[in-house]
PQR file with spaces between the fields and no chain letter, atoms N, CA, C, O and H, PARSE charges and radii, in Angstrom:
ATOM       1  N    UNK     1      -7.232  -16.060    1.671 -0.4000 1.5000
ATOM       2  CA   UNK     1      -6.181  -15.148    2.105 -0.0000 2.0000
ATOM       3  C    UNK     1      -6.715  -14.280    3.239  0.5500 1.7000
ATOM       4  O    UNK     1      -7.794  -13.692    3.168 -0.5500 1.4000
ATOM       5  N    UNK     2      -5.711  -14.225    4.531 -0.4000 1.5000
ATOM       6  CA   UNK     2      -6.162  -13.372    5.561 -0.0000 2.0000
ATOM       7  C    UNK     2      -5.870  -12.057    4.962  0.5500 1.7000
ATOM       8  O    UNK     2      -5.122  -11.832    4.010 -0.5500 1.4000
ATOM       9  H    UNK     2      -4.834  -14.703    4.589  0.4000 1.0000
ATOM      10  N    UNK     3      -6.873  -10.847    5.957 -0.4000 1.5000
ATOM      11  CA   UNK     3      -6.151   -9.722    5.677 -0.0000 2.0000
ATOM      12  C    UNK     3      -5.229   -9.253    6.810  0.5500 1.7000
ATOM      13  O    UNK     3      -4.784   -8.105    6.813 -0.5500 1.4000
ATOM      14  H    UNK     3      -7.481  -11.029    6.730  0.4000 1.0000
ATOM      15  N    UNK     4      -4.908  -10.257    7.896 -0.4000 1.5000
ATOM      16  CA   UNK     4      -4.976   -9.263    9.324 -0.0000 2.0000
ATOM      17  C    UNK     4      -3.476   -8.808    9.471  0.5500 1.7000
ATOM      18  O    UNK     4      -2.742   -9.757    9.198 -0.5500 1.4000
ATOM      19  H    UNK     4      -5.270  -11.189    7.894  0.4000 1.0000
ATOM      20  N    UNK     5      -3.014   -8.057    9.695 -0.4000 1.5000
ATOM      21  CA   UNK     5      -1.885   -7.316    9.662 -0.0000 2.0000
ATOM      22  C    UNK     5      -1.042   -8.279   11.196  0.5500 1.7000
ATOM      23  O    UNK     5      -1.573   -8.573   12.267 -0.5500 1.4000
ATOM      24  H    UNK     5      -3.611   -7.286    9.917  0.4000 1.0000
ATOM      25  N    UNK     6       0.156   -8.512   10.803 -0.4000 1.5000
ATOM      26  CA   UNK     6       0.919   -8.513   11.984 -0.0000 2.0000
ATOM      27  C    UNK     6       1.827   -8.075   12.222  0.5500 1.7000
ATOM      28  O    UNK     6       2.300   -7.459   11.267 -0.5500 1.4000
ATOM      29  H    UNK     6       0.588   -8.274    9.933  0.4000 1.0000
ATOM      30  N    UNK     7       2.563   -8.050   13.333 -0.4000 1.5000
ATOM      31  CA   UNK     7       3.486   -6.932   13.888 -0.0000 2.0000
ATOM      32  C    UNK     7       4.915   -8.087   13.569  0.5500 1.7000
ATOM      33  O    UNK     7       4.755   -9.301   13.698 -0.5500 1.4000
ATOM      34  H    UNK     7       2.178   -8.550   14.108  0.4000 1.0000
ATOM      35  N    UNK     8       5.723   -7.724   13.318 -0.4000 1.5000
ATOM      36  CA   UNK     8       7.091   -8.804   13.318 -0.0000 2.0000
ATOM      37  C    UNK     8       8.376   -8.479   14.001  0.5500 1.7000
ATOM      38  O    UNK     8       9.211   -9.268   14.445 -0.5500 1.4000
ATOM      39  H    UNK     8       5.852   -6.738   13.214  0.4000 1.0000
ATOM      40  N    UNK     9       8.387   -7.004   14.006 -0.4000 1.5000
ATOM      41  CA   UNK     9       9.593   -6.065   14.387 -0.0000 2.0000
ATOM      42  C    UNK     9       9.351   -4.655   14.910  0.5500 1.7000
ATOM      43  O    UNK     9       9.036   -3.788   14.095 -0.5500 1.4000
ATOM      44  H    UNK     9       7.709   -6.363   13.646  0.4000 1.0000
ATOM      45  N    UNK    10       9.433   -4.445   15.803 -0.4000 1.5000
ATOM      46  CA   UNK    10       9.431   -2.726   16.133 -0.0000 2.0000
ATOM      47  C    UNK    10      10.705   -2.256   16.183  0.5500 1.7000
ATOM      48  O    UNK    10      11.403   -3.238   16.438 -0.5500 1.4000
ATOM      49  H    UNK    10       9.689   -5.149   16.465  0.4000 1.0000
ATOM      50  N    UNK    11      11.436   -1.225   16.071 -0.4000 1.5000
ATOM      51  CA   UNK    11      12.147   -0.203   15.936 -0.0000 2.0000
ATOM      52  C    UNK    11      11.978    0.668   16.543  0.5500 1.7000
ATOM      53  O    UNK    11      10.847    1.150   16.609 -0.5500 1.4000
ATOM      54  H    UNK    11      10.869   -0.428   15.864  0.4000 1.0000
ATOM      55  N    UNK    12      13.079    1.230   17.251 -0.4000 1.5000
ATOM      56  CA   UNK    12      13.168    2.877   17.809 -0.0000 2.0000
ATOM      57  C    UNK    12      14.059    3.909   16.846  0.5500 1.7000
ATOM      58  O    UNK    12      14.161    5.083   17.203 -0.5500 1.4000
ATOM      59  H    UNK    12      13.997    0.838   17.198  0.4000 1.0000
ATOM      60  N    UNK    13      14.586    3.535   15.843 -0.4000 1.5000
ATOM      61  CA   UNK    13      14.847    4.233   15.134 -0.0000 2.0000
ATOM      62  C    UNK    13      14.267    4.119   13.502  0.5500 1.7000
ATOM      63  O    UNK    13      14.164    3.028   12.941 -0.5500 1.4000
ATOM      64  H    UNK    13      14.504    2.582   15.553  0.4000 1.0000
ATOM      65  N    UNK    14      13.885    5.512   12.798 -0.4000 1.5000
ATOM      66  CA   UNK    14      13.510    5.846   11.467 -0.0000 2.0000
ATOM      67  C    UNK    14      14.332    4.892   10.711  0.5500 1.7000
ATOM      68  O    UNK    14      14.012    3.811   10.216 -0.5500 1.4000
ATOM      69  H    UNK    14      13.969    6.398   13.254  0.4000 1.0000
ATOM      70  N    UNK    15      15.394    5.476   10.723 -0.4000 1.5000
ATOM      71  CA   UNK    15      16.382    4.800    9.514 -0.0000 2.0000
ATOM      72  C    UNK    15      16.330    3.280    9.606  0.5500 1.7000
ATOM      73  O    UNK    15      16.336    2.851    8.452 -0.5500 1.4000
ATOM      74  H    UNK    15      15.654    6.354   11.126  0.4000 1.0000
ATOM      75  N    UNK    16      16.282    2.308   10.466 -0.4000 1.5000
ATOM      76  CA   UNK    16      16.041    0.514   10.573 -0.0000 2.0000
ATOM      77  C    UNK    16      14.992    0.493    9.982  0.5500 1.7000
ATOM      78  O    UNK    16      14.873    0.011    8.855 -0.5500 1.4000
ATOM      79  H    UNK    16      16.276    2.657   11.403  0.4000 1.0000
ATOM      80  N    UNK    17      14.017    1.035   10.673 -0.4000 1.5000
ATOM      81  CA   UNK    17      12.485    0.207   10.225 -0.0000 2.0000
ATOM      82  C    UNK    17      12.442    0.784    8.443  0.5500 1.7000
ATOM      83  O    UNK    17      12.103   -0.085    7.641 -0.5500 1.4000
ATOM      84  H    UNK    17      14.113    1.427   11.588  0.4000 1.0000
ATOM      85  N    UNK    18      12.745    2.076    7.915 -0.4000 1.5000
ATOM      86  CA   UNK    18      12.903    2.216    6.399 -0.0000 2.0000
ATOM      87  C    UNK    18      13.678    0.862    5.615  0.5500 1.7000
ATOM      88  O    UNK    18      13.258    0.367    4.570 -0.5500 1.4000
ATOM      89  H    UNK    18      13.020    2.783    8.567  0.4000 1.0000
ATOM      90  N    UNK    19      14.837    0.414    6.329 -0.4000 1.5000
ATOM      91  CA   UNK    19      16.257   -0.575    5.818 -0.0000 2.0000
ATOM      92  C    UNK    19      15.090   -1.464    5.729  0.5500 1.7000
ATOM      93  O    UNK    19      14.465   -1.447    4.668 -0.5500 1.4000
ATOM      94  H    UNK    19      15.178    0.816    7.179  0.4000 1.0000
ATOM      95  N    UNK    20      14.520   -2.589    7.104 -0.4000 1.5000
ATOM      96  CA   UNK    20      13.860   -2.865    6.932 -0.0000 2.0000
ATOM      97  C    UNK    20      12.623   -3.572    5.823  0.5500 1.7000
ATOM      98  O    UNK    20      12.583   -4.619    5.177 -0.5500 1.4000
ATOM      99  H    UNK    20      15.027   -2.603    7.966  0.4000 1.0000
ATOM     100  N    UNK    21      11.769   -2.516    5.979 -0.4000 1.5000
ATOM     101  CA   UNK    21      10.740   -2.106    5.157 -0.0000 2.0000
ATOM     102  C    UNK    21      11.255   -2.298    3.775  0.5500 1.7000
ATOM     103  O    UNK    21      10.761   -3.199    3.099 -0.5500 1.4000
ATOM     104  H    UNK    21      11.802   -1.665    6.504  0.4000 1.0000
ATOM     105  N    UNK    22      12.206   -1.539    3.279 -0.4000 1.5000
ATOM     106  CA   UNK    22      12.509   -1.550    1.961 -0.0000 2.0000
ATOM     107  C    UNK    22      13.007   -2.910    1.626  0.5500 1.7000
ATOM     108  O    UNK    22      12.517   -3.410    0.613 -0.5500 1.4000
ATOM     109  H    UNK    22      12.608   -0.807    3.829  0.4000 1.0000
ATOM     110  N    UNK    23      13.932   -3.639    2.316 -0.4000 1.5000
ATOM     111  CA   UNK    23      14.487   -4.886    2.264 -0.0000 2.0000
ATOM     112  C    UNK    23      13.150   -6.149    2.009  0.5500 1.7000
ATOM     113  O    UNK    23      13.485   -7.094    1.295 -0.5500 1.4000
ATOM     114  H    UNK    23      14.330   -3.233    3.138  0.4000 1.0000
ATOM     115  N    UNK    24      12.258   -6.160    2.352 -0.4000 1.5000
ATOM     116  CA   UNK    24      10.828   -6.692    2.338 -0.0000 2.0000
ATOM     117  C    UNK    24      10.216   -6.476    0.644  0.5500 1.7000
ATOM     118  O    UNK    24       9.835   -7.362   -0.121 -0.5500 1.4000
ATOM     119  H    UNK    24      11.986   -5.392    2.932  0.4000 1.0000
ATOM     120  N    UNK    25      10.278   -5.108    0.423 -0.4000 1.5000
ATOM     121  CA   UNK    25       9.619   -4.709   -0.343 -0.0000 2.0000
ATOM     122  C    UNK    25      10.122   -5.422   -1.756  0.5500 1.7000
ATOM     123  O    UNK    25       9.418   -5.937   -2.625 -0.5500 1.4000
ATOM     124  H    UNK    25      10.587   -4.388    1.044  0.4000 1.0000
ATOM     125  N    UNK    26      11.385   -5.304   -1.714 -0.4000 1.5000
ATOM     126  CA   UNK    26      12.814   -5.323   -2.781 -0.0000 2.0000
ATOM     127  C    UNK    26      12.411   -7.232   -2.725  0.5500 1.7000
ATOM     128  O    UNK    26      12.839   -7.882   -3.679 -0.5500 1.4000
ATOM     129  H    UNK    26      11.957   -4.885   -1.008  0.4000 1.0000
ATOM     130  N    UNK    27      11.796   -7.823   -1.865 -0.4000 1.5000
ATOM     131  CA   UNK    27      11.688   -9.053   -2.029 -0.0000 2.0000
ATOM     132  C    UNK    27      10.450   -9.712   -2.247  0.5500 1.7000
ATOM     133  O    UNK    27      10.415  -10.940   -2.171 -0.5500 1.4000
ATOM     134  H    UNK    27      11.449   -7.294   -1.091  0.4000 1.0000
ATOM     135  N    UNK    28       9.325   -8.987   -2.537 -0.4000 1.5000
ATOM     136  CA   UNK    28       7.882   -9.032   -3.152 -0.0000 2.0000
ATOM     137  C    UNK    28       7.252   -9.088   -1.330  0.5500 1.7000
ATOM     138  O    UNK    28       6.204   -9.732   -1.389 -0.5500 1.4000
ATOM     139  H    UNK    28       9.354   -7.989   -2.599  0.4000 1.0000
ATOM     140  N    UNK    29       7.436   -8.790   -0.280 -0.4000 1.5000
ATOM     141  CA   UNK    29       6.806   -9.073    0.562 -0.0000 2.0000
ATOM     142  C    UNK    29       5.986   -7.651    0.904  0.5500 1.7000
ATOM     143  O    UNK    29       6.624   -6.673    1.292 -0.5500 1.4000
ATOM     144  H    UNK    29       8.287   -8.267   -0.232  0.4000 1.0000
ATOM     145  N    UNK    30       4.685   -7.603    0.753 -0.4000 1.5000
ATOM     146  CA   UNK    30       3.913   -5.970    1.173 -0.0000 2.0000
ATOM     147  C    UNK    30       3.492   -5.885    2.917  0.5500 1.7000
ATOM     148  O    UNK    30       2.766   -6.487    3.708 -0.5500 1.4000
ATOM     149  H    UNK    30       4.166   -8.398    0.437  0.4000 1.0000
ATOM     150  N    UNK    31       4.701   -4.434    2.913 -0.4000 1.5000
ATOM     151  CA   UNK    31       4.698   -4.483    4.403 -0.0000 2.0000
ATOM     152  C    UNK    31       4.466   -3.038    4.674  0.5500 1.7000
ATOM     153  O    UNK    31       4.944   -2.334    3.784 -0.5500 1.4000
ATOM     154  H    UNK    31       5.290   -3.945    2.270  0.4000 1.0000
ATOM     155  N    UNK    32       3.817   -2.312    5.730 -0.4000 1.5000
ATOM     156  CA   UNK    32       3.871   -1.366    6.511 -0.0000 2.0000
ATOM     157  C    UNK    32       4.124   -1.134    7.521  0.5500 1.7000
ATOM     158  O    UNK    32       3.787   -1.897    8.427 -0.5500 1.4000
ATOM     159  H    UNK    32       3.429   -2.884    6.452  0.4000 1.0000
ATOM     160  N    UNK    33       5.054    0.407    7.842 -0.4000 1.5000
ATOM     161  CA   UNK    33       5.385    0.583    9.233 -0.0000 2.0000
ATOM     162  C    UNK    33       3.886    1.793    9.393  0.5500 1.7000
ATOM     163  O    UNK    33       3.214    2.459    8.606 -0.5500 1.4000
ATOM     164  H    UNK    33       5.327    1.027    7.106  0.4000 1.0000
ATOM     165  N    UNK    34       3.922    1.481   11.355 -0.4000 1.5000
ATOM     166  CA   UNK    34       2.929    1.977   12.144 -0.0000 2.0000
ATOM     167  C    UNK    34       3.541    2.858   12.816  0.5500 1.7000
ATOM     168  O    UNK    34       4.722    2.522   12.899 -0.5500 1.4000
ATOM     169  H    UNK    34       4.469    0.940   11.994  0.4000 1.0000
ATOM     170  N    UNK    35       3.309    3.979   13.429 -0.4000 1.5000
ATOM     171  CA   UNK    35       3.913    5.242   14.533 -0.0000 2.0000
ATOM     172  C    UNK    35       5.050    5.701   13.982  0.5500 1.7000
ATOM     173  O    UNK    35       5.777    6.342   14.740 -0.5500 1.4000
ATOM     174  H    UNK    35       2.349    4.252   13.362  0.4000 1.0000
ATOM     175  N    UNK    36       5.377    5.562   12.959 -0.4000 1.5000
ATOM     176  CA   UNK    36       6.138    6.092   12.280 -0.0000 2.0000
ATOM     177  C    UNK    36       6.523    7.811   12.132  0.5500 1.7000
ATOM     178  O    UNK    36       7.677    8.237   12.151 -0.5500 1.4000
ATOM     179  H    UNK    36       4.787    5.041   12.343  0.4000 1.0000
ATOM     180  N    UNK    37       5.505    8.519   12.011 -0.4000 1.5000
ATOM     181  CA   UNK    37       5.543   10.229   12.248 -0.0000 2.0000
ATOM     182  C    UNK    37       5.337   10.388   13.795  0.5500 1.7000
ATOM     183  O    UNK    37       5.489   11.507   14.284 -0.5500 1.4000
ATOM     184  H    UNK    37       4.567    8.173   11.996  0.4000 1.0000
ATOM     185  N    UNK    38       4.970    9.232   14.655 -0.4000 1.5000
ATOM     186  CA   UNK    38       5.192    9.879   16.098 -0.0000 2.0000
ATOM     187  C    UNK    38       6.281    9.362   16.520  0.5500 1.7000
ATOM     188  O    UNK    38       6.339    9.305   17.748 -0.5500 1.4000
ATOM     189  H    UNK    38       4.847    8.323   14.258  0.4000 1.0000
ATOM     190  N    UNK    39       7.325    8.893   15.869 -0.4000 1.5000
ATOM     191  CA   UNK    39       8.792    9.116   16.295 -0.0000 2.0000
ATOM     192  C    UNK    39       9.485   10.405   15.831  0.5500 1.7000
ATOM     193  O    UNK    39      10.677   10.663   16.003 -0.5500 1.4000
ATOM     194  H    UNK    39       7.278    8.940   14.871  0.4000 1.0000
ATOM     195  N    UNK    40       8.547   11.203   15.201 -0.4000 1.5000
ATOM     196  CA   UNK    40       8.996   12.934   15.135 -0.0000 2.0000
ATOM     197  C    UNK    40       8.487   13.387   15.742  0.5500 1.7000
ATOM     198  O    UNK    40       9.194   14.102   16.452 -0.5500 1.4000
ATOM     199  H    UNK    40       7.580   10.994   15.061  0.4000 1.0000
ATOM     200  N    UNK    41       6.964   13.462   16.080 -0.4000 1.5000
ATOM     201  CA   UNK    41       6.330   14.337   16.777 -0.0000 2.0000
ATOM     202  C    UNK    41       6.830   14.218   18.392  0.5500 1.7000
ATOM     203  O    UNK    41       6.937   15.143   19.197 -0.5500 1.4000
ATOM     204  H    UNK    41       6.389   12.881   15.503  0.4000 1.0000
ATOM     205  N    UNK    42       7.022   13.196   18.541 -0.4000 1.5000
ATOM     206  CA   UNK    42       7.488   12.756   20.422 -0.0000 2.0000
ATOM     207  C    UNK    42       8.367   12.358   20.701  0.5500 1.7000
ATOM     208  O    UNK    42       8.444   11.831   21.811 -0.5500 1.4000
ATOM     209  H    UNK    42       6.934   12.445   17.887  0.4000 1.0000
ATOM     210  N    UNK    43       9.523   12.407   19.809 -0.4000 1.5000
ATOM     211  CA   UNK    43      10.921   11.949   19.974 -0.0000 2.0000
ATOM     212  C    UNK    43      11.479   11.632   21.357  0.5500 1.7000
ATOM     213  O    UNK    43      12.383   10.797   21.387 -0.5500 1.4000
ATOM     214  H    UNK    43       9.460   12.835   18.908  0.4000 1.0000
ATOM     215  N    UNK    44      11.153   12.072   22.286 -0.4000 1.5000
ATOM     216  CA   UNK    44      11.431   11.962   23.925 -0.0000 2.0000
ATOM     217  C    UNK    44      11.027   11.092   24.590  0.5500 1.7000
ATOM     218  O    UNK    44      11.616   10.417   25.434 -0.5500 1.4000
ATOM     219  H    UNK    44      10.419   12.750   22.261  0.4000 1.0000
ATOM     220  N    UNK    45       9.368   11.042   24.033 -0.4000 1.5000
ATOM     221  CA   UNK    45       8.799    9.550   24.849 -0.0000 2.0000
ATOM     222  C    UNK    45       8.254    8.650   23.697  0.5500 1.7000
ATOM     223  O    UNK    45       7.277    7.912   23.823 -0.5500 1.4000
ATOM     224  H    UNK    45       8.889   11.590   23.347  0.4000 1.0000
ATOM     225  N    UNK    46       8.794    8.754   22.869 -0.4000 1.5000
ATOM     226  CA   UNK    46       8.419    7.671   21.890 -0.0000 2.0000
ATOM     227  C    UNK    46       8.879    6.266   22.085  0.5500 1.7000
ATOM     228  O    UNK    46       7.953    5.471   21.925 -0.5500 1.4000
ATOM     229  H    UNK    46       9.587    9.354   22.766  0.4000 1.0000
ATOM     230  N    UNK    47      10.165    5.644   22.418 -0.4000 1.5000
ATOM     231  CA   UNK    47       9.579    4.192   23.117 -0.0000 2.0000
ATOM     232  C    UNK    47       8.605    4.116   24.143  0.5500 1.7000
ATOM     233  O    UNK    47       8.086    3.000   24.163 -0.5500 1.4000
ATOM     234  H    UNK    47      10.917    6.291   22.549  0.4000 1.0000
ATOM     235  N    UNK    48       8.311    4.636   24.719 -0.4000 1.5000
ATOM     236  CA   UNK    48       6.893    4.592   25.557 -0.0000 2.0000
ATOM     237  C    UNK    48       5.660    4.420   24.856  0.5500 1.7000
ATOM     238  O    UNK    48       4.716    3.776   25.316 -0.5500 1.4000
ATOM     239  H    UNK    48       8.733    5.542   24.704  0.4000 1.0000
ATOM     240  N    UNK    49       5.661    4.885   23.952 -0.4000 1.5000
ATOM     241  CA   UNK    49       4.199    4.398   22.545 -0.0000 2.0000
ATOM     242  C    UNK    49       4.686    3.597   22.174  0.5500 1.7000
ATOM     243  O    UNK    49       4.014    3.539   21.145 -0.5500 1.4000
ATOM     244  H    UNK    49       6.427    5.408   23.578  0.4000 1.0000
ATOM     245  N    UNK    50       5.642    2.469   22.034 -0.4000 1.5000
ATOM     246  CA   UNK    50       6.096    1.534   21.247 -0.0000 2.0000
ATOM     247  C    UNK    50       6.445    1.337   20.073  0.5500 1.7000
ATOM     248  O    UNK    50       5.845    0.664   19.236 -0.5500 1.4000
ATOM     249  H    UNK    50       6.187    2.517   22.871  0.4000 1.0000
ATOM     250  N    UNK    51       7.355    1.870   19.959 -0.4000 1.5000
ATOM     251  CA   UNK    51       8.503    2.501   18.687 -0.0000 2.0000
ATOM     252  C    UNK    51       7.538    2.491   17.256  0.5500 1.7000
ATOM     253  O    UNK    51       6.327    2.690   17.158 -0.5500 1.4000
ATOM     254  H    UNK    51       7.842    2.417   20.640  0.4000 1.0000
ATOM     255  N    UNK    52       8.664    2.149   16.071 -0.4000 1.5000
ATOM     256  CA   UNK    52       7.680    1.974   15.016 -0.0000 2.0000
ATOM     257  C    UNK    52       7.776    0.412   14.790  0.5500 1.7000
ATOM     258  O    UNK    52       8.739   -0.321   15.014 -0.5500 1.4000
ATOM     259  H    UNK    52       9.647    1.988   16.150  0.4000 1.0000
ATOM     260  N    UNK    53       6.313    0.036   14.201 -0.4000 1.5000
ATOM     261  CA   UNK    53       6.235   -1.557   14.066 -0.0000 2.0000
ATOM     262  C    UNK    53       6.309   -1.529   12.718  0.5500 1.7000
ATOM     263  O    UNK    53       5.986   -0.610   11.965 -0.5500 1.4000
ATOM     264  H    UNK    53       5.531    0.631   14.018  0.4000 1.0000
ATOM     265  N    UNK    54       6.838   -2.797   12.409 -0.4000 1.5000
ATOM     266  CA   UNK    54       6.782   -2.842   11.025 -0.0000 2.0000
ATOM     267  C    UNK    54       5.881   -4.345   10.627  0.5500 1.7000
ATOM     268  O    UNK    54       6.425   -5.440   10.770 -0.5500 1.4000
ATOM     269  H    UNK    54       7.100   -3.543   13.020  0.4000 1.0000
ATOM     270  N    UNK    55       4.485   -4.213   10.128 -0.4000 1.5000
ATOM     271  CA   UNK    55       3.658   -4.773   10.193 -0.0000 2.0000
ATOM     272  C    UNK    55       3.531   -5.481    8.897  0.5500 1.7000
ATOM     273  O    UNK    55       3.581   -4.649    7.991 -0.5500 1.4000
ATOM     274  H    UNK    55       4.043   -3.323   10.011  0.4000 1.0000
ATOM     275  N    UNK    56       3.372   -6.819    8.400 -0.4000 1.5000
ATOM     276  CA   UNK    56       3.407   -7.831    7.172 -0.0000 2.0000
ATOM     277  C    UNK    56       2.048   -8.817    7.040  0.5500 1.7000
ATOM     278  O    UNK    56       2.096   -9.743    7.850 -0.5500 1.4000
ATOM     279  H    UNK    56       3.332   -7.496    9.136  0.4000 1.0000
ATOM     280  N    UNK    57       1.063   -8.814    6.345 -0.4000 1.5000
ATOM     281  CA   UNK    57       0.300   -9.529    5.965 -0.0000 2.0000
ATOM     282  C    UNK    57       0.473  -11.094    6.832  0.5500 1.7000
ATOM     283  O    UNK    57       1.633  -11.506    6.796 -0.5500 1.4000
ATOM     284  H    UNK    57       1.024   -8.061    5.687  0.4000 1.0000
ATOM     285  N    UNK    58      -0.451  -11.940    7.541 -0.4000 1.5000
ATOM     286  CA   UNK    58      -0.166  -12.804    8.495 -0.0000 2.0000
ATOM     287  C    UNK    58       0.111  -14.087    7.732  0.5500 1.7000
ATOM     288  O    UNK    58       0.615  -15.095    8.228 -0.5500 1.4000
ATOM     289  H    UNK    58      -1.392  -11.605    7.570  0.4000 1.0000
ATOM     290  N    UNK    59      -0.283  -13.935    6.435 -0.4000 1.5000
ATOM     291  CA   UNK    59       0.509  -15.015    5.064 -0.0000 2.0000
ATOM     292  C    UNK    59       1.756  -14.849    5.068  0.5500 1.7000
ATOM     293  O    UNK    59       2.481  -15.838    4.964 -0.5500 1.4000
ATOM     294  H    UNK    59      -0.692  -13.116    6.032  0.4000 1.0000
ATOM     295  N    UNK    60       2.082  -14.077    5.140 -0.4000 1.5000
ATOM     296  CA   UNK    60       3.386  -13.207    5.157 -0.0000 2.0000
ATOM     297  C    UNK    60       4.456  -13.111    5.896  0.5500 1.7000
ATOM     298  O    UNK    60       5.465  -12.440    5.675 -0.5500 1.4000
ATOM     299  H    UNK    60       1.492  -13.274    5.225  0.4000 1.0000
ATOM     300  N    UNK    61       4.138  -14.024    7.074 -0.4000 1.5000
ATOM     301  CA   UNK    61       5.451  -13.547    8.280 -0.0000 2.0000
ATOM     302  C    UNK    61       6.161  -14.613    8.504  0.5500 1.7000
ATOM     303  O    UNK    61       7.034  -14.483    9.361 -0.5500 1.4000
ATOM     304  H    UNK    61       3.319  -14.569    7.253  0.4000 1.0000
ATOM     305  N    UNK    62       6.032  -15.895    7.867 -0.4000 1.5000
ATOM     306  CA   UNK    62       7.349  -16.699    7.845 -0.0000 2.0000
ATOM     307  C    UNK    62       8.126  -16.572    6.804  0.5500 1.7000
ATOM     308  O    UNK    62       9.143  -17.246    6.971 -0.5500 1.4000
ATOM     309  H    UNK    62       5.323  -16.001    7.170  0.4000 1.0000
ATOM     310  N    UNK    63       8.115  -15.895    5.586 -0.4000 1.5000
ATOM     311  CA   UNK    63       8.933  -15.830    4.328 -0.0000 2.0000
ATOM     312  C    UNK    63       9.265  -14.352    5.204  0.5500 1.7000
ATOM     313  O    UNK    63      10.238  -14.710    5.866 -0.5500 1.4000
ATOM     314  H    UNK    63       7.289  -15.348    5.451  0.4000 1.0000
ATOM     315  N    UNK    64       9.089  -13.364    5.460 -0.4000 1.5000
ATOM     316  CA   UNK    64       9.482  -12.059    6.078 -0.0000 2.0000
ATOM     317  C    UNK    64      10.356  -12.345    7.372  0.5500 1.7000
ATOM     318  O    UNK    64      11.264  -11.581    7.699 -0.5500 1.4000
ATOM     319  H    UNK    64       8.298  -13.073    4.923  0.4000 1.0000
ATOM     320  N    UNK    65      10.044  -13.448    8.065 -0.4000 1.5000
ATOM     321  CA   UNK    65      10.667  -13.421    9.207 -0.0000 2.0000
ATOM     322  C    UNK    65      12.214  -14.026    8.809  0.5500 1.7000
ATOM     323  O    UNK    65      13.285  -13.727    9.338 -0.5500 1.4000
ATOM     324  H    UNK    65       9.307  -14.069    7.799  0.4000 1.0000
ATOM     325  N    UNK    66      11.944  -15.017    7.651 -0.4000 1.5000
ATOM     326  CA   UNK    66      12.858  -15.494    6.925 -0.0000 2.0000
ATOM     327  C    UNK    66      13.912  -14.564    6.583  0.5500 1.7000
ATOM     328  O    UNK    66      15.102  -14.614    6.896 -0.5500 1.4000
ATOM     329  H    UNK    66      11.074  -15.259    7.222  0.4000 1.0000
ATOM     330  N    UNK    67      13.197  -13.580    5.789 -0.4000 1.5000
ATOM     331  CA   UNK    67      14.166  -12.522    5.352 -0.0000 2.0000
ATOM     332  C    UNK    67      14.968  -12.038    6.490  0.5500 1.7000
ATOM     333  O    UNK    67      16.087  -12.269    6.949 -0.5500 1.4000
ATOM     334  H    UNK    67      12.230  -13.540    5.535  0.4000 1.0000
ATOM     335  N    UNK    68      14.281  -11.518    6.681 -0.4000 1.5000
ATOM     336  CA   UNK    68      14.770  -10.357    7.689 -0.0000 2.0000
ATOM     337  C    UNK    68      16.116  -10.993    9.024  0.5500 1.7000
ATOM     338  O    UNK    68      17.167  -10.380    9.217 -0.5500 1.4000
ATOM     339  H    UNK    68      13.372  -11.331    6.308  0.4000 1.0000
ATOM     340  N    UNK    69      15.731  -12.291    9.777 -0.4000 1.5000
ATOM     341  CA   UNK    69      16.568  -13.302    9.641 -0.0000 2.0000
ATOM     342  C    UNK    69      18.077  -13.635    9.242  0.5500 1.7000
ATOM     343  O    UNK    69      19.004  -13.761   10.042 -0.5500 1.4000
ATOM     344  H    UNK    69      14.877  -12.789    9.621  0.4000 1.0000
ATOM     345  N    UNK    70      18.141  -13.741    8.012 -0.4000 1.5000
ATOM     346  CA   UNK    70      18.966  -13.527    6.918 -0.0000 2.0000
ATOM     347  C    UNK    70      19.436  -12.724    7.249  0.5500 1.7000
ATOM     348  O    UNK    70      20.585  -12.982    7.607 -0.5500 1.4000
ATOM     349  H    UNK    70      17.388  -13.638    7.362  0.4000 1.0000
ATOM     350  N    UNK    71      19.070  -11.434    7.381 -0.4000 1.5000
ATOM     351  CA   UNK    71      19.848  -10.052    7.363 -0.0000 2.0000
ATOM     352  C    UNK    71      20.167   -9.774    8.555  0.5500 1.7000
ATOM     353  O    UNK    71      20.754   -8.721    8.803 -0.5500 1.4000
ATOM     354  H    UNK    71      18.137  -11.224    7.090  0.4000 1.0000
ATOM     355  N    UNK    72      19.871  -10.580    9.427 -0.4000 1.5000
ATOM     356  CA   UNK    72      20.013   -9.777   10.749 -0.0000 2.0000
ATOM     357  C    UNK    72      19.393   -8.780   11.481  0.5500 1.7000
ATOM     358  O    UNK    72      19.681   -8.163   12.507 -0.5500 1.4000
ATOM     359  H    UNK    72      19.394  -11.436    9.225  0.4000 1.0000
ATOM     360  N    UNK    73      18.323   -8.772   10.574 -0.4000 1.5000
ATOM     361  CA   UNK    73      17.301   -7.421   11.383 -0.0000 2.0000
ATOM     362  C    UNK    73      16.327   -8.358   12.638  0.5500 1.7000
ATOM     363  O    UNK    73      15.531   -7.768   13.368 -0.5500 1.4000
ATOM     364  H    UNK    73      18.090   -9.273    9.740  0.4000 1.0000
């Protein structure tokens, strides 16, 4: 099993990457979002840091991409 984290989706908004995230979770897939509190702290130039990513185990990103897919995210 790898450990290396990959990126699948970024977001410029809080509320998606949570929908998201939780939608993953609710389906056994273990995922984390990244820059997540610097879309509060920098709200102005925060797509310029590259929103929030929402990052899935690299075992992980064709059953996630699957999902998410599905949903339309």
């Amino acid at each position: 099993m790898d450990d290396k984290l990959v990126t699948i989706r970024v977001f410029s908004d809080n509320t998606q990457a949570h929908i998201a995230q939780g939608l993953l979770e609710d389906n056994g897939v273990k995922c984390v979002l990244n820059n997540e509190i610097m879309s509060s702290v920098y709200p102005l130039t925060f797509t310029s840091i590259g929103g929030i990513k929402l990052l899935v185990n690299c075992d992980s990103v064709e059953i996630a991409e699957k999902i998410l897919n599905t949903t339309n995210f």
